[in-house]
DOSEMI-490287 format. One record per residue (C-alpha): y negated, x, z. Coordinates in steps of 0.05 Angstrom, whole numbers, plus 32768, in hexadecimal, padded with zeros to 4 digits. Layout:
BEGIN
YXZ
...
//
This chain:
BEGIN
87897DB87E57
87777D867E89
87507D467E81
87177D507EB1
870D7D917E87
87167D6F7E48
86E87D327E5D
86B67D6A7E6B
86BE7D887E1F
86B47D437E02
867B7D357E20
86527D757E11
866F7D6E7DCB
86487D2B7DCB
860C7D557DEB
86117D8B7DB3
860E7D547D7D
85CB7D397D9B
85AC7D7A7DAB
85C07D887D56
858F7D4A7D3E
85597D677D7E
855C7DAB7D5E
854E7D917D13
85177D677D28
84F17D987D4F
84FC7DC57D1B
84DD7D8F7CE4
84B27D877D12
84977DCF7D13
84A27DDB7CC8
84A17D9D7C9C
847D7D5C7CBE
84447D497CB1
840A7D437CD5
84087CF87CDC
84537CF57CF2
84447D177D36
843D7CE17D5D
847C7CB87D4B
84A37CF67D59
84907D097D9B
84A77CC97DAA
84E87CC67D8A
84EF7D0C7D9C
84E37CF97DE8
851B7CC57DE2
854A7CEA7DC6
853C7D287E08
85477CE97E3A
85827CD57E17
859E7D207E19
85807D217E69
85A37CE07E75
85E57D017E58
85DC7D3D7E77
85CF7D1C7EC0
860F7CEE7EB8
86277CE27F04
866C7CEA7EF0
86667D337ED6
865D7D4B7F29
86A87D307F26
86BC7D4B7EE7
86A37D937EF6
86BB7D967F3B
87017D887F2C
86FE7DB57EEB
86EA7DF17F13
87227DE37F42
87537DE47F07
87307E227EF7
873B7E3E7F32
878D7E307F2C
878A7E5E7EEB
879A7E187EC0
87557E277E96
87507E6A7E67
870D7E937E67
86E97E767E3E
87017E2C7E52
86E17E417E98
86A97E617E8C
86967E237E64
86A57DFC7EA4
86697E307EBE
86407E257E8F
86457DDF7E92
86317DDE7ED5
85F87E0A7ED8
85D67DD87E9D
85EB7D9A7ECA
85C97DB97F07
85877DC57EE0
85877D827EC2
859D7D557F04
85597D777F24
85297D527EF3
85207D0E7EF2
85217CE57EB0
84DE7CD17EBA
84C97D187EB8
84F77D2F7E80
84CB7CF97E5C
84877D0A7E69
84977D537E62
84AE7D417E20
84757D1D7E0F
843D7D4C7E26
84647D8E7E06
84657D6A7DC7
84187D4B7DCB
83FF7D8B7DD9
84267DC57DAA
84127D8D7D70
83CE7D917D7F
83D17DE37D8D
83E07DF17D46
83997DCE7D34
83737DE27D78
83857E2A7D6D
836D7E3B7D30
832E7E167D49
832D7E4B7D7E
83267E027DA7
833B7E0F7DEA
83187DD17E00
833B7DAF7DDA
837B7DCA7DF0
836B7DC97E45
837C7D827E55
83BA7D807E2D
83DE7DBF7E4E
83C77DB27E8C
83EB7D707E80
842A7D9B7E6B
841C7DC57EAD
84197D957EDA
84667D747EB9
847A7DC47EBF
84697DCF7F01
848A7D877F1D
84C87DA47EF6
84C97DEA7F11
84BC7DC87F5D
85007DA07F4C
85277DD87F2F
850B7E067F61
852F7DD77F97
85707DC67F7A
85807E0B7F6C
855C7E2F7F9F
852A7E5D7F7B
84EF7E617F76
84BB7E447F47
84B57E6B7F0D
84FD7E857F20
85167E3A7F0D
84F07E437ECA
850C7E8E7EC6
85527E767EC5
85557E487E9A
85477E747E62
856A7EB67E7C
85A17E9B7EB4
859B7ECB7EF7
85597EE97EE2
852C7EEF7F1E
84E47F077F1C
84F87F357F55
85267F577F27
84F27F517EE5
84BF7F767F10
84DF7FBC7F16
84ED7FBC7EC7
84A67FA77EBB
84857FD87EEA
84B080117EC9
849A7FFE7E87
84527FF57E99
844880377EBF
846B80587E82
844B80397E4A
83FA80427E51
8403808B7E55
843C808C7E1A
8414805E7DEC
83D180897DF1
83FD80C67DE2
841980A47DA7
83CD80907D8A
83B780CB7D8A
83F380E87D6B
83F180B17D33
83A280C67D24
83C181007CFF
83E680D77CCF
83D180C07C95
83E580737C84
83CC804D7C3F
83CB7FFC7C51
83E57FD67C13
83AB7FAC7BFC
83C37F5F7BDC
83BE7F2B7BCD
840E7F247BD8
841E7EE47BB4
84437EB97BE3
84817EB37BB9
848C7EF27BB7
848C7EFB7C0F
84C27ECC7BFF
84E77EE47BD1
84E87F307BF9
84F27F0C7C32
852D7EE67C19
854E7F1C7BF8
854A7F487C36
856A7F137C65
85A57F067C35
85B07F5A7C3B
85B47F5E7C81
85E17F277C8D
85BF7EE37C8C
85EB7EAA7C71
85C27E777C47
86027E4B7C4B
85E57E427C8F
85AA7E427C9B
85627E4E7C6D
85207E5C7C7A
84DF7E3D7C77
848E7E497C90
846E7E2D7CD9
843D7E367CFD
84607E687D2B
849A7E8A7D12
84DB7E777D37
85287E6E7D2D
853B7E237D36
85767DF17D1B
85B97DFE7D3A
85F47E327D26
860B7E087CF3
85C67E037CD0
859A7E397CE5
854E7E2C7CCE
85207E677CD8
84D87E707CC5
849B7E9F7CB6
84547E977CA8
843B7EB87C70
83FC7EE57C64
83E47EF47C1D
83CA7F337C38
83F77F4E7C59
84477F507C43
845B7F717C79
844E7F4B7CBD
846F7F027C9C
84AF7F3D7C83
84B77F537CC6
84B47F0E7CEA
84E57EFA7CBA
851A7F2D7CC8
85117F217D12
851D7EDD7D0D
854F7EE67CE0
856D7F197D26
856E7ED97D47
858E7EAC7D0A
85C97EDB7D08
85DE7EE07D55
85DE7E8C7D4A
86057E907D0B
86407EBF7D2A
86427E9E7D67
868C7E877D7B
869E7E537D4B
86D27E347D75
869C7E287DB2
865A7E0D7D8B
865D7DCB7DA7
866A7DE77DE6
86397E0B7E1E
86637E417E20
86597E517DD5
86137E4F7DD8
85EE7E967DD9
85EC7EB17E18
85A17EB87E2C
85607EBC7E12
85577F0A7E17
85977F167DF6
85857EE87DC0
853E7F117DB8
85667F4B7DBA
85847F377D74
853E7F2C7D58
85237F6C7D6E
85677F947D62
85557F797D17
850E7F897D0F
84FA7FC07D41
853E7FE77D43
85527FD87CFB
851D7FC37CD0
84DD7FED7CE6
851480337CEF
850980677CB6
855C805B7C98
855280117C8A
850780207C67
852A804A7C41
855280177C22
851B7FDA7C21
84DD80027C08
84FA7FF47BBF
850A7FB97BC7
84BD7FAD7BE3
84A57FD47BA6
84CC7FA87B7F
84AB7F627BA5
84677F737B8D
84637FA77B4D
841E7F957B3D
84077FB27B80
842C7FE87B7E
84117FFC7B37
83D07FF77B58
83DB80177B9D
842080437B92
8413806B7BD3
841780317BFA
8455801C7BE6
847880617BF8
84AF80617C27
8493808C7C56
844E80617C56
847480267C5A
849980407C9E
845A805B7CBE
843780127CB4
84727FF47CDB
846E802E7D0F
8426802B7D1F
840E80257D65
83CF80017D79
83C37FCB7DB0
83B07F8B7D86
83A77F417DA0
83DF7F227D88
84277F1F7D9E
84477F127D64
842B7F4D7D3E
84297F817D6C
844B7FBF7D6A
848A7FCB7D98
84677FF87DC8
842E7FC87DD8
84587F8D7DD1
846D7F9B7E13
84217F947E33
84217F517E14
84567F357E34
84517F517E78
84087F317E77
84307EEE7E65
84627EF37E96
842A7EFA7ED5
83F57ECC7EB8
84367E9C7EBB
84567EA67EF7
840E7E9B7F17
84047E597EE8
84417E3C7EFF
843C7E4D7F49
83FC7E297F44
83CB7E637F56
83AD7E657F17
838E7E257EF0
838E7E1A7EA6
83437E1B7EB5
83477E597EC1
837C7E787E8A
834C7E967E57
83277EBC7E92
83617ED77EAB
837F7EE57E6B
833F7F0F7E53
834D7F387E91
83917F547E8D
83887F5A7E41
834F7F8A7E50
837C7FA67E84
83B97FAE7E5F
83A67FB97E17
835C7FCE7E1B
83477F897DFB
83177F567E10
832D7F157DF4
82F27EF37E16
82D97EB47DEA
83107EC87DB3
83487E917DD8
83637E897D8C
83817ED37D8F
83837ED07DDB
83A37E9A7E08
83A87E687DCB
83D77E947DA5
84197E7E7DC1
84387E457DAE
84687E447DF0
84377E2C7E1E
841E7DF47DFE
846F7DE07DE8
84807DEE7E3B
84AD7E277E2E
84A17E537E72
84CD7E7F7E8D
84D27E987E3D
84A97ED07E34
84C27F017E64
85087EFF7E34
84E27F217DFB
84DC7F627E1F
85217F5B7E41
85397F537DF5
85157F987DE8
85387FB97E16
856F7F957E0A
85747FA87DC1
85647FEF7DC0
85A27FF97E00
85CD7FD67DCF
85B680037D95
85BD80437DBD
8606802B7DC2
861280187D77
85F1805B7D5A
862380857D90
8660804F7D7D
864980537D28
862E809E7D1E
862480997CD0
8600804F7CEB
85B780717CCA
85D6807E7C86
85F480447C84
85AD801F7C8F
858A804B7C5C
85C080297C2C
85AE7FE57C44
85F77FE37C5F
85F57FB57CA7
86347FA37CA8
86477FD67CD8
861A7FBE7D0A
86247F787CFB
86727F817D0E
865A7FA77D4E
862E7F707D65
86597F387D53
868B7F517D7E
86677F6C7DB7
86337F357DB9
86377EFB7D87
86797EED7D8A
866F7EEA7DDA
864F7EAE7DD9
86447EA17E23
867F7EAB7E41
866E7EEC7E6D
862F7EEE7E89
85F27F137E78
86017F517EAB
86497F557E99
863D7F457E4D
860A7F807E3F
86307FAD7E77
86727FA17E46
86497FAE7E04
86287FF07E18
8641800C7E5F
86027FEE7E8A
85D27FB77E9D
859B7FB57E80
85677FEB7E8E
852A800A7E6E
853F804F7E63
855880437E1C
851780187E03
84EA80577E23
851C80867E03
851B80657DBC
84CD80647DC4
84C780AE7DC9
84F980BC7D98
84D8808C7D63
849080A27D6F
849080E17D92
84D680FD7D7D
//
């Protein structure tokens, strides 16, 4: 191997370690600080991002990559060796657009302001809230100028990419406009059919330790390794920590099981893609997962294609039973299997994200993805976010979220935290998942009895080595192409929609 290449690997391995001790303390931060620490870490965190930036922005790496991609380009690299020398690149052309200073107060503001969300929202405070993410605005919208420039894109394109390389809104737009002239009509059609049946809502209290315990159980059974990783309660559910150490978390409900069981098997979708990613690559780029919308594919090829489908209730509506026997002595009909699946196959436009069903989930983030593209280009205001937001709510799921910013604008953590450019990857992960699926049912035919079993490691082999095991060496055209015969479309998330709810 040469030594420009190999100068190259040592110095992201250097990168990978700080990013490890970044990723734990965000995480801490999210899950186990307290209150009174907040300050102290969004300065040390804010250090620690300049001292990555500075690393990353190293005037010798120009050099170092140039003459690696010639060696690449005289066959003296493997694969993987070059696509790392890609990868390498692309993250060293995002970071030598942004200045330190900016890297800083981005830092500082994302930090100031998703600390003082978690209070603020459940305050339904937007006041409170305006000057601080208009702060985080303004830092997002000097980055995105800088981005936009060095890599010739524009605005919210910059911010687009960095989360999901090549995506363009130009190319977002078609998939979005199929999905929203198909879904009003499909959803109605599905309410109505849903009227009919009958569904019996488990009533609590569900003692916490018990969420845990059935949530705990039913990671470990489809493939979680608690050598790895563990899981813990937030604010705002999420999958942090690094391959090595995995942390995911939930928020828990004492009346109702169900939503904190299904955010937990989504982010436990997410856990597993990180824990199977190429062990010989972690602590390089090219071992890193390959894009946001393949990682939310995971999630939601856990939870939505999995976990809510009628083989894999099957097999956890005991165990549920089993969670909470003094609720099911009291309400048995609840607890059926059959009542169990229809609760997690209701449709019904709701106001938040996080809970909605997978046929309205869609609404939500298309109302995301233009409220931010307008936000970032600068012709909307934060002023003017809860207005705007009440408006395509009513417009695209019938609700008016007017005065109600708690369960409206405020509900999102990414925002306040400056991650944009992310939302439009949870849909692309919908679609994403249920192409993917399509492929593994055709590729594993007894895959349903299997689930009803509780038997994923059939699908666990196929995803490791179509996807996990990937890491990012191909890219995301060629990966999914390779995994299931096509880029990405909608017609398998519209035709797993009508087979779930009309079929």
């Amino acid at each position: 191997m040469s030594s420009a290449y190999r100068e190259l690997e040592q110095h992201q391995r250097r990168l990978s370690h700080l990013r490890h001790v970044e990723a734990i303390a965000g995480w801490d931060e999210a899950a186990m600080m307290p209150e009174g620490g907040g300050p102290a870490r969004a300065e040390a965190l804010a250090t620690l991002r300049v001292l990555i930036h500075e690393r990353e922005t190293d005037p010798a790496l120009g050099d170092l990559i140039e003459r690696a991609k010639t060696e690449a380009a005289r066959g003296e690299l493997d694969a993987w060796a070059a696509a790392n020398v890609r990868e390498i690149e692309r993250r060293w052309m995002r970071e030598t657009a942004l200045p330190t200073d900016l890297v800083e107060a981005a830092s500082r503001a994302d930090s100031a302001c998703e600390q003082a969300w978690r209070k603020l929202r459940a305050r339904n405070d937007w006041a409170g809230l305006r000057p601080l993410l208009e702060e985080v605005v303004a830092r997002k919208r000097e980055a995105a100028a800088a981005l936009g420039a060095k890599l010739g894109l524009g605005r919210h394109d910059a911010l687009l990419d960095g989360y999901e390389p090549g995506a363009r809104a130009a190319r977002l737009e078609p998939l979005f406009d199929d999905l929203r002239a198909f879904l009003p009509g499909f959803i109605a059609e599905v309410v109505d059919r849903q009227r009919g049946e009958e569904t019996i809502v488990p009533a609590g209290p569900f003692p916490i330790e018990r969420q845990r315990w059935l949530g705990l159980t039913l990671m470990k059974q489809v493939g979680f390794d608690f050598e790895h990783g563990r899981l813990d309660t937030s604010h705002h559910p999420f999958c942090g920590g690094v391959p090595q150490d995995v942390r995911i978390t939930t928020r828990y409900d004492e009346g109702d099981f169900l939503r904190s069981l299904m955010g937990v098997l989504h982010e436990t979708g997410h856990a597993k893609y990180e824990q199977n990613l190429p062990t010989a690559w972690l602590d390089q780029p090219v071992g890193a997962a390959r894009s946001m919308s393949v990682h939310e594919s995971q999630s939601l090829f856990q939870e939505m294609q999995v976990a809510r489908s009628r083989p894999f209730m099957t097999f956890a509506a005991p165990i549920v039973r089993e969670a909470f026997p003094e609720a099911v002595r009291a309400q048995p009909s609840a607890f059926t299997d059959e009542n169990l699946r229809r609760l997690q196959t209701r449709v019904k436009p709701s106001f938040i994200r996080v809970d909605a069903d997978e046929a309205t989930y869609p609404c939500h983030i298309i109302l995301r993805f233009e409220l931010e593209r307008r936000l970032v280009e600068g012709t909307l205001q934060v002023s003017d976010i809860p207005e705007a937001w009440d408006a395509a709510s009513r417009a695209l799921l019938g609700l008016s979220t007017a005065g109600n910013d708690k369960d409206g604008c405020m509900q999102d953590v990414h925002w306040p935290a400056g991650l944009f450019g992310y939302f439009p990857t949870y849909t692309l992960g919908a679609m994403t998942a249920a192409q993917l699926f399509a492929t593994a049912r055709r590729d594993l035919p007894d895959v349903d009895e299997r689930l009803a079993r509780g038997d994923m490691q059939p699908l666990n082999a196929w995803l490791r080595e179509r996807i996990w095991s990937q890491g990012s060496c191909r890219e995301t055209d060629d990966l999914l192409t390779r995994a299931t015969g096509s880029p990405l479309r909608a017609d398998a998330f519209k035709a797993h929609l009508r087979a779930r709810y009309l079929g």
